[in-house]
C-alpha positions in Angstrom: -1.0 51.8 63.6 -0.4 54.3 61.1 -2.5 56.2 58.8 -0.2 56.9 55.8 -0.4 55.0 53.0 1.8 52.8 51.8 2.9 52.4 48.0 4.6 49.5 46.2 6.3 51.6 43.6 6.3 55.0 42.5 4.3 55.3 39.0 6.3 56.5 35.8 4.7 60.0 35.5 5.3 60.1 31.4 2.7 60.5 29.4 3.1 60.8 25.4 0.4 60.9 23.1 1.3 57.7 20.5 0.4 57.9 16.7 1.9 55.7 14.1 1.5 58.7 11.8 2.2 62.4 12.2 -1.5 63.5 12.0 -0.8 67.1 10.5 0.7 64.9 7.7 -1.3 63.7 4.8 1.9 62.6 2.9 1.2 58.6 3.5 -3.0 59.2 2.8 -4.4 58.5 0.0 -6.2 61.3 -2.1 -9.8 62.2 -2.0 -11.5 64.7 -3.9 -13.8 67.1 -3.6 -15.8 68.3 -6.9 -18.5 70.5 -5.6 -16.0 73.6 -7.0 -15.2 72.0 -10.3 -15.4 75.1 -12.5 -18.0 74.6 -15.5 -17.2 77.9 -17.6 -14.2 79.1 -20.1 -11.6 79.2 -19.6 -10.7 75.9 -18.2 -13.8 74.7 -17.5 -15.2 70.6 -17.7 -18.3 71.7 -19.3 -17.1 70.9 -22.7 -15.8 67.1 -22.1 -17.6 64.2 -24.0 -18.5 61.3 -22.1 -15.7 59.0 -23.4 -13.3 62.0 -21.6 -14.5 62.0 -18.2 -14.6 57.8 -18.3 -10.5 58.3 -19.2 -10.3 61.0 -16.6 -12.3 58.6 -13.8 -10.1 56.0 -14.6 -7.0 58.2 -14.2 -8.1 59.8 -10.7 -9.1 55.8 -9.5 -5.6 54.7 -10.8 -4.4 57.8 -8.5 -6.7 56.9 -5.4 -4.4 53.8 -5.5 -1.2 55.7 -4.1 -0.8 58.1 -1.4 0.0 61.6 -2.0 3.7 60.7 -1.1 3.8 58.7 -4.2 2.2 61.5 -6.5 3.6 64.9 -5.8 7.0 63.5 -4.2 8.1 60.7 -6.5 6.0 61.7 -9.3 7.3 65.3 -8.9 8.1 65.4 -12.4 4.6 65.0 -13.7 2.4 65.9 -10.8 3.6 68.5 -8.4 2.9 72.0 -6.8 2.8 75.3 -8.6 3.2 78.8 -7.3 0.1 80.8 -8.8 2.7 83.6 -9.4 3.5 81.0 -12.3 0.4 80.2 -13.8 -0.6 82.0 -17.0 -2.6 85.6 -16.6 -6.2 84.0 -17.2 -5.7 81.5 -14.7 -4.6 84.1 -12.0 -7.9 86.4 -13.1 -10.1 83.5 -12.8 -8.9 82.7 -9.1 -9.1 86.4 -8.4 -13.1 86.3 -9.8 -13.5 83.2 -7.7 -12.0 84.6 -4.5 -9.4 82.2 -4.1 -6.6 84.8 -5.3 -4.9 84.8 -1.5 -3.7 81.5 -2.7 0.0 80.5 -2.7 -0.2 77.6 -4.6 -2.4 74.9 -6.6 -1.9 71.1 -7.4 -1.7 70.2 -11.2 -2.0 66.5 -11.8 -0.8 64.9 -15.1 -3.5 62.8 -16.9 -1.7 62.2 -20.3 0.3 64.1 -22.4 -0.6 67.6 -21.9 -3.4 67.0 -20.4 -3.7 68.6 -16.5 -6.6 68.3 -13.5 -5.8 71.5 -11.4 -7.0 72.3 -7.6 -6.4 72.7 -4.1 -4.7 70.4 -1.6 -6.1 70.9 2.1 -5.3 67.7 4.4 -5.1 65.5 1.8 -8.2 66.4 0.0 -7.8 67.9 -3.3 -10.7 70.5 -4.5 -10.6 69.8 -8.0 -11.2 73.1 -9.8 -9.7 73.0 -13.5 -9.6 70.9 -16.2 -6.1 71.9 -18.6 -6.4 69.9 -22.0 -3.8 72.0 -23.6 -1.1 72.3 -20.4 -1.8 76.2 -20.8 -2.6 76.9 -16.9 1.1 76.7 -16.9 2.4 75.7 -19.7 6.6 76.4 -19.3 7.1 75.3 -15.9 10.8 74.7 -15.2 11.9 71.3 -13.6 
C-alpha cells in the first residue's frame, strides 16, 4: 500500500476579495453629517438663525439624506458641487487659516434656496458642516 495521498481534483487557487461596491467610494452612500464643527461666530456663522431657519434648513438636509452623494454633487453639479478654496472669497480663506484647516484643497457648498449655501468638508461620505452662506458670498462668482 501506499502512503501518498490521493486527491479527486486539484482546488482553484483564486481568491478575490468580492464587494458589490468599491469601498474607497462613497459616491452611491448617502450623506451624513457631522455638526460638532459648525462655526457659531461672524463671518458665516449659524448663531444668528431664527428658529423658523434651521426648521427650513432641517428639512432641506432630510430632503438631501434622501439621495446619495452621486445624485448631489454629480447630477446636481450645477447647484451643489466642489470648490477650490483658492476660489472662495478672502474672509473665507482667513477664517479656515484661524481654524487650522487652511491645508485644505477644497470644500462642499450645498444649495438650500436661492442664494442660500451650507459649506463643509467631505471625508468618506461624511460632510463636516462648517458654514452657513445666506448671501452666496463664500463664493459668490463661481464659473460653471
Amino acid at each position: 500500500m501506499s502512503k501518498n495521498p490521493k486527491i479527486a481534483f486539484t482546488p482553484h487557487i483564486r481568491k478575490e476579495p468580492r464587494t458589490a461596491t468599491d469601498p474607497s467610494s462613497y459616491n452611491q452612500q448617502h450623506p451624513s453629517w457631522r455638526i460638532a464643527d459648525m462655526e457659531l461666530i461672524d463671518p458665516f456663522g449659524w448663531h444668528k438663525l431664527d428658529s423658523d431657519k434651521i426648521r427650513a434648513i432641517r428639512e432641506k438636509l432630510g430632503h438631501f439624506e434622501s439621495m446619495t452623494w452621486n445624485e448631489i454633487l454629480i447630477a446636481g453639479k450645477k447647484r451643489n458641487h466642489s470648490v477650490s478654496t483658492a476660489k472662495l472669497c478672502a474672509q473665507a480663506q482667513k477664517r479656515l487659516r484661524e481654524i487650522g484647516q487652511n491645508d485644505l484643497e477644497e470644500l462642499v457648498s450645498l444649495r438650500l434656496s436661492g442664494p442660500e449655501r451650507v459649506w463643509g468638508i467631505l471625508r468618506g461620505g461624511v460632510l463636516t458642516v462648517l458654514w452657513w452662506d445666506p448671501e452666496h458670498k463664500v463664493c459668490p462668482s463661481l464659473p460653471l
